[in-house]
N, C-alpha and C positions, 0 to 999 in steps of 0.2 A: 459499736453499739448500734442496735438495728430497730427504729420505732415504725409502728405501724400506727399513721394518724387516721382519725375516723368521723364522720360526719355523721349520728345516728338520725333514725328516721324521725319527722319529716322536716325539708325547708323547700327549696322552691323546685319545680319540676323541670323547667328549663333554661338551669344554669349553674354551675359549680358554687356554692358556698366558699369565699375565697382563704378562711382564714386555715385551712389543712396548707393549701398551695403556698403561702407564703411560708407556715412554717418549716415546711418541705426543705424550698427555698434556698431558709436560712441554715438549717441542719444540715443538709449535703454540703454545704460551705464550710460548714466547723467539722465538716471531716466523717462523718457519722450515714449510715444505711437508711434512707426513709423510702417507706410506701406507703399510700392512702386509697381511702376509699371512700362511697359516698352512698351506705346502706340506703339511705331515702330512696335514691333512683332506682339502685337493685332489687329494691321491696321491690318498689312499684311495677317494672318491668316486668319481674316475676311472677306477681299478683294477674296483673294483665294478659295472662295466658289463658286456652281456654283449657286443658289442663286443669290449671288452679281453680278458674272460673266453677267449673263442674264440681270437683269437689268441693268448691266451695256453698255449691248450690244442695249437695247432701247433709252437708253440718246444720244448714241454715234451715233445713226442712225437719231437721232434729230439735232448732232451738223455738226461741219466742217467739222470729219472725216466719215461722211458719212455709206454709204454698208459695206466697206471695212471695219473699223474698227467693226462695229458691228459686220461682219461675224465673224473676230479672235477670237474677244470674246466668242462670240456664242459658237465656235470650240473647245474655249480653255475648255469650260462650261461642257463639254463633260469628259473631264480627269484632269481636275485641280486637285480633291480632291485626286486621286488616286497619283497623281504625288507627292503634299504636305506629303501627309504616305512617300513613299519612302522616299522624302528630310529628313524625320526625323526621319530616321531609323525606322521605324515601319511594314514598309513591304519589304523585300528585294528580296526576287521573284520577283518583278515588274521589277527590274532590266534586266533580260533577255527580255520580250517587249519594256521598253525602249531603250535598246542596238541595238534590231536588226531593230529598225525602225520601228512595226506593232503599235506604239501604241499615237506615239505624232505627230500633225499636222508636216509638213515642212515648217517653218515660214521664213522671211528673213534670222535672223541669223542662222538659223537650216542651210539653204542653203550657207551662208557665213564662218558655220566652218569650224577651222581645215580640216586635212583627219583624223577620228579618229582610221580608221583602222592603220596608221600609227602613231600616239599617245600613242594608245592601245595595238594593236596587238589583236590576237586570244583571251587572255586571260585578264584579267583586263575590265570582264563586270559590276562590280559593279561602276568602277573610269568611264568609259566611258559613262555609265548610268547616274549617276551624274551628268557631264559635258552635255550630251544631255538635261535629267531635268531644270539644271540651265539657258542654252541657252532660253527653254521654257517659265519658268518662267519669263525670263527678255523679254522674245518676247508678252506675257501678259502684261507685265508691260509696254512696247511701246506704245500698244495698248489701255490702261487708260490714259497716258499722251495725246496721238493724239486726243483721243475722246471724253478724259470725264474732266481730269484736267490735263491742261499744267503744271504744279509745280509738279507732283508727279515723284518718282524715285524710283528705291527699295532700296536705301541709301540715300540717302537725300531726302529734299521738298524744294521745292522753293527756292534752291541754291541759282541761281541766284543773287536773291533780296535782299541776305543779302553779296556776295563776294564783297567786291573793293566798299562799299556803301559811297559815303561822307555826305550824309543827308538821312532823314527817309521816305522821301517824295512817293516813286514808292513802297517799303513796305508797309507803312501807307493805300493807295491805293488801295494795292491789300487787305491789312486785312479789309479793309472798303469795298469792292465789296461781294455781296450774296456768301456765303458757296458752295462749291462747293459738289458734293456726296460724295467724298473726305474727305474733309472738315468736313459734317453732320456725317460722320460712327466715324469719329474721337471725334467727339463731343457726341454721343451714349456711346462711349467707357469710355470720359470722366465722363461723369454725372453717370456710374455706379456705378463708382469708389467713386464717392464723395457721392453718395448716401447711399452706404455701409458702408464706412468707417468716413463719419460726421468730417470732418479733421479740426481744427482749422488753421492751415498754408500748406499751399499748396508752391510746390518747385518743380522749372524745371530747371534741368542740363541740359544747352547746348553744349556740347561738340564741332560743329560744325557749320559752317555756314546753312547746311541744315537742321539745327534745329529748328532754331530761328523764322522763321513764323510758324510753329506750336505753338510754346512755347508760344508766345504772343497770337495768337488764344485762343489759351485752357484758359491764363490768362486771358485774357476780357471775356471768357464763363465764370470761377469761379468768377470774377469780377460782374457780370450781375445778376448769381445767387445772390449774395450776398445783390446786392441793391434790387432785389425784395423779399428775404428772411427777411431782417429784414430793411429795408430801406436804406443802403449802403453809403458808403462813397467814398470819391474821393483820401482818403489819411490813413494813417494808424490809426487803431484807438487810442484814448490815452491810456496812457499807465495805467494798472490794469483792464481796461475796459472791460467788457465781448461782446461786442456788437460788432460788421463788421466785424465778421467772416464769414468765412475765411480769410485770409491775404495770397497774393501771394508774392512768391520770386521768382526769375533767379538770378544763378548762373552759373558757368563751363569754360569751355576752351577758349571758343571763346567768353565771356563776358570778362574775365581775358588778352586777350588778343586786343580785337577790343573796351573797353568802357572804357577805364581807363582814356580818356580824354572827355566823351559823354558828351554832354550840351545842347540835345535838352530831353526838359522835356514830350515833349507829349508819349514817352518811359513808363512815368507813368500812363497812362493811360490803359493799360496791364497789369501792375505788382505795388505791393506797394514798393518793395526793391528789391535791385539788391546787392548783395556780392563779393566780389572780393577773388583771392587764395584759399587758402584750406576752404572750409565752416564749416569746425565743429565747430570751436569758434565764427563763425559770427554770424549762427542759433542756437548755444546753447542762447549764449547772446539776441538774440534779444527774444525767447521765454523766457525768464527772463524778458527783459523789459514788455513785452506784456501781463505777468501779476504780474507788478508792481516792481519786484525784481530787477533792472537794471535799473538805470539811464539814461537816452538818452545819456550819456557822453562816459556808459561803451561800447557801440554799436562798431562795430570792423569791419573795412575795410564793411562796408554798406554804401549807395544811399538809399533814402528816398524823397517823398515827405511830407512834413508838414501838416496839418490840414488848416494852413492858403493858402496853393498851390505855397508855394515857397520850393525851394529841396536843400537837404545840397550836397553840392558837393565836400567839404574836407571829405578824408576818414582818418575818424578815428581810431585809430588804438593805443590798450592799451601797445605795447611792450612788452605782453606777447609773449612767444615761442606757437609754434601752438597745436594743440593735434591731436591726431588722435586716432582711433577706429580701432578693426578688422572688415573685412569685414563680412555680413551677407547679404546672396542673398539667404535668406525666402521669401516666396513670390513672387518671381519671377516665370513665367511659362516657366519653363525649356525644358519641353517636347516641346515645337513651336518652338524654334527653329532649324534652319536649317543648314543641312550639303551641301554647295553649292560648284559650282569648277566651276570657268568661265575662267579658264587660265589650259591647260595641264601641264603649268610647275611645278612642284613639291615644289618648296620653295613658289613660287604666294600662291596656293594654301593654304600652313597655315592661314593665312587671312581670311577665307571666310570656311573652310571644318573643321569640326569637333566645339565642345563646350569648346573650351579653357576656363578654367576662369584664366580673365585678374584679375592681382596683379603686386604692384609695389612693389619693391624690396626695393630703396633708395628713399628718395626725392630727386629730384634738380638730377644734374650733375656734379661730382666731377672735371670735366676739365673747363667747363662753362666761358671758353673764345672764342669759335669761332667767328669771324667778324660777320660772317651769320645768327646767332640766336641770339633770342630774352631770351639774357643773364642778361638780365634789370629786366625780371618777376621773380616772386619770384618759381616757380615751375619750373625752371631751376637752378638761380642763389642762391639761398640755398642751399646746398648739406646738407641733415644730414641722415646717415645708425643705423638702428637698430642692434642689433647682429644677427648672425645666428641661433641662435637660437630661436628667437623671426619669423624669417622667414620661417622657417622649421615648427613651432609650427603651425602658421598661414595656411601654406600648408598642412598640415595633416587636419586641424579643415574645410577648404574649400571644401576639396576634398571628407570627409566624409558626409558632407554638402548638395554637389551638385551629389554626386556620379560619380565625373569624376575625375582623376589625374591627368590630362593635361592642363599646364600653359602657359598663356605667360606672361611673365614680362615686362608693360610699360614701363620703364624707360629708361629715355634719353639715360641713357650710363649705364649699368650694372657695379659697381665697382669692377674689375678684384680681388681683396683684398676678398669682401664681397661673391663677387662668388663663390672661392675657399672654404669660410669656408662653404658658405652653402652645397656646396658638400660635404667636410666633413663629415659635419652632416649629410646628406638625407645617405650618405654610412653608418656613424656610426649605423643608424636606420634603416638599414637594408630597407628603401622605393622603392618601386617602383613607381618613378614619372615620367614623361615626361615634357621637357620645352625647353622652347626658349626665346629669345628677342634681344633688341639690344646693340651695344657691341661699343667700339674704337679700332681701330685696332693697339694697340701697343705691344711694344714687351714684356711685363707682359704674353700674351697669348704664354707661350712656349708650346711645345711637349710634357711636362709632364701634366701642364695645361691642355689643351684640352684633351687627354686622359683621366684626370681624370673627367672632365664634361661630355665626353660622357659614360664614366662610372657610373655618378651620373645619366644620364636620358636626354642632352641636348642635340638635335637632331639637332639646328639651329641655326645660330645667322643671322645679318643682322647689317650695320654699315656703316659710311660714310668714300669713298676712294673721293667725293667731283671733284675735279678739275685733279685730277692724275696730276700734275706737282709740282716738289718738290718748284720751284718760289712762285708759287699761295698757296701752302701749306703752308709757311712760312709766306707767304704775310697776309693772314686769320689766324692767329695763331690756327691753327690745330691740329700740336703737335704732327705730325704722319710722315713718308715719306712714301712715294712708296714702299723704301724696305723693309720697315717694315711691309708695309699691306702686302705683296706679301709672307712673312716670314710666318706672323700669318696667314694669308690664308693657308698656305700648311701644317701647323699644323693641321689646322682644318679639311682638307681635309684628312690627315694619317687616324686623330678619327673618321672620318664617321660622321662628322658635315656638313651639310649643310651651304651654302655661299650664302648672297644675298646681295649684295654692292650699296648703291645710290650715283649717279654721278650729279655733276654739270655742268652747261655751260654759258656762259655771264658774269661771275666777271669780276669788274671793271679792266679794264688792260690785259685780256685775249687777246691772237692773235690768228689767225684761226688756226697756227701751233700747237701750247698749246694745243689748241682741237683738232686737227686732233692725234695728240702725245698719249693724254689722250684715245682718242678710241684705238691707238694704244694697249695702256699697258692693257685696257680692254681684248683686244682680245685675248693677250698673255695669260691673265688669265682665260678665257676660252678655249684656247687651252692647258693649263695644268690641266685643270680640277680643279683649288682651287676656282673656283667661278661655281655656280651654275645659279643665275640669276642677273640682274643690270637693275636698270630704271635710268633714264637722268632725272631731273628737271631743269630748266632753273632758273638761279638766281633771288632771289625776294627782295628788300630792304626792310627791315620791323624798322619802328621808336625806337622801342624795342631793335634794335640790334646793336653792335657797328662801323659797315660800314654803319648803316639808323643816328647813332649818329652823328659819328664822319666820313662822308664818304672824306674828302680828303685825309684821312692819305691814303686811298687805292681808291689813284687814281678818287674822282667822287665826284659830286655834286650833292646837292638837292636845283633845280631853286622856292621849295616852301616850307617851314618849318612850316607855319601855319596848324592848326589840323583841322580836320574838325567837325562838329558838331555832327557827328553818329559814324562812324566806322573809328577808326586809328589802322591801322597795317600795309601794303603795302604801298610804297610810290615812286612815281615818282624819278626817277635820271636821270643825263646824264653825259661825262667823264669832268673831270674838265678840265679848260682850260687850252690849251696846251698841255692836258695829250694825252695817247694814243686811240684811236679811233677805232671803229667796221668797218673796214673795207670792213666786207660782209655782205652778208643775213643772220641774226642771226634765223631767222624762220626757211629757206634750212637748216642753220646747226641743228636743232633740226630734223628734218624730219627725217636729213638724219642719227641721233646717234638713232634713236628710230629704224630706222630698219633698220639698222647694227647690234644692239645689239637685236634683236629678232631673225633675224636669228643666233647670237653668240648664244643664250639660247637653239635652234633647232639643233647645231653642223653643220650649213651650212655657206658658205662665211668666213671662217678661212684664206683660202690663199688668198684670194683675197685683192688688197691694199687698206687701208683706205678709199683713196681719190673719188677711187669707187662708194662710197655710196651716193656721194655727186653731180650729175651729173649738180644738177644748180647754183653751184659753179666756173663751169669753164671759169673763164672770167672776174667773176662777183664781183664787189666791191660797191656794194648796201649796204647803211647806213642806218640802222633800229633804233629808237628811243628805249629806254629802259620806254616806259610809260605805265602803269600798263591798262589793258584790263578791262572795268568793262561791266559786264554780260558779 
C-alpha cells in the first residue's frame, strides 16, 4: 500500500508541520510506501516567482483591485526572487541592499514599520534585513488577496470559512465557485504529485482552520481524478478490492477538535474517511481493510461513507493503546523554506525565524485540568512520556536528518520530570542542541533546574500566567499562583532563558479590577526583566472544555447546548443568573492590554498607571455580550 500524506496550504513558512513526518515514520515501520509533501511551501515558492508575479499583475488589473494592485505586483515582480534567496539563507549579501533601503519598493507596511534604526541600531543588518524582507513579502501577499483571491494569506486560506462555522453551507459555496489562480497553481502542484507518486490513499492533515478549504479542494481534485481514471465511486471501495483508487483521508488538529460531533454528510463528498486523534492506528487499519486484511469492525476512531451512501457515525475504536512512530521528514523540501521576522521582538520571533523542527516531547498534558481547555480530547487528556532517552535518541536521528539542531517541542506542558532527564542526557552525550517550547509555571522550575536547561541548549520557554489573579487562578483550577510564576520566571531569567507568558481576559466572573490588577503584575514583570514578551487572548468557551461542560460551576451559562451540524468547538455563553456581570467594554479592555503590553515588550510606559491605557473606560459601564464573532 503506497499513501501520499499532505500538508494543504497554509501553516508556517519556516518549518515542516510535524504531524505528515511522524506518520511517515510510523508507516514505513508497518511495512507500507509513504511520501509527503507540504503544498503551503510549494504554493508559496511558486507564487513568489516573477513569472507568477506578472501574471498575476494582469488578472489583478482585470479585477476589483484594479492599477493599483497590478502596479505592486508588477514592482514586487522586479525583486521577489532575489528577496526569496536571502529568506532562505542562500544569499546573505543581499542583506546590506535590503537594510539600507536601495532595493525593496516602499509598500504600505514598509511605510507603517517600526523605526528599525531604533530596533537595530548601526549594527544588526542581517536581523533588520529580514524584518524589511518579511514586511515585503507579506505586502506581496496583500496584493494577491486584494486582486487575485480574497482567501489567500501567507499562513492560512480561507480562514474565515472554516472559524465559528455551524453548517457547511458558505464553504460548500465557495468550493463549488470556479478555482481561483490560486486555486489552479495549487491544483498543478497537486496532480504532480499524484502523478509521480501513483498513491493508493491520499491524506491531508489539517492542523488549522486555514487549512480545511484547501484540504477538501485538493480531495474533490483526487476525487474527480479517480471517477474519470477508472470510473469512480461515491464511497470507499469494498474492501480487498483493487479498484477507486485512490482513497482520500482528513485528519489533524482541527478535525479532532471542530468534527467530533459533524453530521452533515455532504463533507463526504471531498473526502472518503475522516480520522479522529493520533492517526497511525487509524491508517494503518484502514490500509489493512482496503486490502482485505481488516474487518470493517477492526477500523479505529474513522467516519466513513458506505457504498450504499449512508455514514457510520459511531466511532469506533478497538481499546488498543495508540502507537506511534519516529519522525521522518524525507521528502520534504527543506531548502524553501523560510527564515521570516515580522515582530522585532526577540521571543515573537522563534515562531517564524529559523528551521526548527517541531517534536513532541510527551503526549497529552500531565496537569490537563484547566477550566479553559479542551481537557476532554484525547491529545490533551492522555498524558503518556517516553523515556529520555528515547527522546534524545529521536533528536540526534532528526537533526542528522534534517541537518539542523534546533527544536521546538509542541507539547502542551513540557513535563518538568521528563525535562530534566532529557537534559541529562543531551549533557551526558556531550550534544550540542538548541530548544524551546512550552512549559507550566510551577515551582519544579528551580534555579538549579533552569541552569541546568540552559546548560543542556534551552534558550526559551513560553507558558500560561492566564488571568494573573490568584481568585481566577484557583477558580480555573490552574494549579500555579502569581508567586510562583514570578519565582520560576526569575530563575529563568538568572539562566539566560527567554520569557514569553500568555494572558487571559473575560473569564466568567472577572471584574475590571481583576484585569486592570493582572496588567498590573504583568508590568512589574517586565519592569524586572523575568519576562521578555506577553500576548492577551480574550477567553473563548470551547464544548471540549470543563467551563464549555460544566459552565455554572464557574459562574456562566450556555443559553444553547445543542451542536451544530459542521463545526463544534467555540460556544456562545453569558453569566448565569444572578452571577456577576461585565460591567464594561470588554472590546476597550482588550485594546487597551494589547497596547500596554507592547509597549511593556518595547521598555516604554513602565511608570505610567495601568488605568492609562484605557482612556474609553472612563465613565464607561457598557455590557458587551460574550457571543462568539463568526468570520
Amino acid at each position: 500500500m503506497k499513501y501520499l500524506l499532505i500538508t494543504p496550504p497554509l501553516t508556517q513558512l519556516n518549518t515542516p508541520y510535524p504531524a505528515t513526518a511522524v506518520l511517515k515514520g510510523y508507516l514505513e515501520g508497518c511495512g507500507h510506501m509513504v511520501a509527503q509533501a507540504d503544498l503551503g511551501i510549494e504554493l508559496v515558492d511558486r507564487m513568489m516567482r516573477a513569472d507568477w508575479l506578472r501574471r498575476a499583475a494582469r488578472w489583478a488589473a482585470d479585477g476589483q483591485g484594479g492599477g493599483r494592485m497590478a502596479g505592486v505586483l508588477l514592482q514586487a515582480a522586479g525583486v521577489v526572487e532575489p528577496v526569496m534567496r536571502f529568506l532562505r539563507g542562500e544569499d546573505d549579501t543581499l542583506a546590506w541592499r535590503i537594510a539600507n533601503g536601495s532595493l525593496l519598493p516602499q509598500g504600505r507596511r514598509m511605510r507603517q514599520a517600526e523605526d528599525v534604526e531604533w530596533a537595530f541600531g548601526n549594527a544588526g543588518i542581517t536581523d533588520r534585513a529580514r524584518y524589511l524582507a518579511t514586511l515585503f513579502v507579506e505586502e506581496v501577499a496583500d496584493a494577491v488577496r486584494k486582486g487575485v483571491d480574497p482567501h489567500f494569506g501567507l499562513v492560512n486560506y480561507a480562514e474565515q470559512l472554516a472559524s465559528f462555522a455551524p453548517d457547511f453551507d458558505e464553504l460548500r459555496e465557495a468550493l463549488s465557485a470556479p478555482p481561483s489562480a490560486v486555486d489552479e497553481l495549487m491544483a498543478d502542484l497537486l496532480n504532480a504529485h499524484l502523478e509521480r507518486e501513483r498513491p493508493d490513499v491520499v491524506c491531508f492533515s489539517v492542523p488549522f482552520p486555514g487549512c480545511l478549504y484547501a484540504a477538501l479542494r485538493c480531495g474533490a481534485l483526487v476525487m474527480s481524478r479517480r471517477r474519470a481514471e477508472e470510473g469512480g465511486r461515491a464511497a470507499l471501495p469494498p474492501a480487498g478490492s483493487s479498484g477507486g483508487r485512490p482513497v482520500v483521508g482528513i485528519g489533524g488538529g482541527f478535525v479532532n477538535t471542530e468534527w467530533r460531533r459533524l453530521r452533515d454528510s455532504r463533507v463526504f463528498d471531498y473526502c472518503d474517511f475522516i480520522t479522529f486523534d493520533d492517526g497511525e492506528l487509524p491508517l494503518r487499519r484502514m490500509a489493512e481493510w482496503l486490502e482485505g486484511k481488516c474487518p470493517e469492525s477492526g477500523l479505529v476512531r474513522t467516519l466513513w461513507r458506505r457504498t450504499d451512501g449512508t455514514v457510520e457515525w459511531e466511532l469506533p475504536n478497538s481499546g488498543e493503546t495508540v502507537e506511534n512512530g519516529d519522525p521522518d521528514f524525507g521528502g520534504l523540501p527543506l531548502r524553501l523554506y523560510l527564515s521570516t521576522a515580522d515582530m522585532t521582538n526577540p521571543m515573537h520571533r522563534l515562531w517564524s525565524d529559523g528551521r526548527w523542527n517541531k517534536l513532541m516531547m510527551a503526549h497529552g498534558c500531565y496537569w490537563h485540568r484547566c477550566a479553559f481547555c479542551d481537557t476532554s480530547l484525547d491529545y490533551i487528556g492522555r498524558f503518556a512520556a517516553p523515556s529520555a532517552v528515547r527522546v534524545v535518541d529521536t533528536m540526534e536521528r532528526v537533526a542528522a536528518q534534517t541537518g539542523c539542531s534546533g527544536f521546538h517541542f509542541v507539547d502542551e506542558a513540557l513535563p518538568p520530570r521528563l525535562l530534566g532527564e532529557v537534559c541529562d542526557e543531551l549533557l551526558r552525550r556531550g550534544l550540542t542542541m538548541t530548544f524551546w517550547g512550552n512549559i507550566r509555571f510551577e515551582k519544579a522550575y528551580t534555579a538549579e533546574l533552569c541552569s541546568k536547561l540552559a546548560r543542556a541548549g534551552c534558550v526559551a520557554v513560553s507558558g500560561g500566567l492566564e488571568v494573573a489573579s490568584d481568585r481566577l487562578l484557583q477558580l480555573m483550577d490552574k494549579g500555579v499562583t502569581i508567586e510562583q510564576t514570578v519565582e520560576a520566571c526569575r530563575h529563568f531569567r538568572d539562566a539566560g532563558i527567554m520569557v514569553h507568558t500568555y494572558l487571559m481576559y473575560g473569564f466568567p466572573t472577572e471584574t475590571l479590577q481583576e484585569t486592570l490588577s493582572a496588567l498590573d503584575t504583568v508590568r512589574r514583570m517586565f519592569d524586572e526583566g523575568i519576562v521578555q514578551s506577553a500576548f492577551w487572548h480574550r477567553y473563548a468557551m470551547t464544548c471540549h472544555s470543563p467551563s464549555g461542560q460544566n459552565p455554572e460551576r464557574y459562574g456562566a451559562r450556555r443559553p444553547d447546548m445543542e451542536p451544530n451540524a459542521f463545526c463544534n468547538n467555540e460556544v456562545d455563553w453569558e453569566p448565569a443568573a444572578g452571577g456577576p456581570q461585565f460591567d464594561y467594554d470588554i472590546e476597550e479592555v482588550g485594546r487597551g492590554l494589547r497596547t500596554a503590553t507592547y509597549n511593556y515588550m518595547n521598555g516604554l510606559g513602565l511608570d505610567r498607571p495601568v488605568r492609562s491605557w484605557f482612556p474609553g473606560l472612563q465613565g464607561s459601564r457598557t455590557h458587551k455580550t460574550n457571543k462568539k464573532t463568526r468570520r
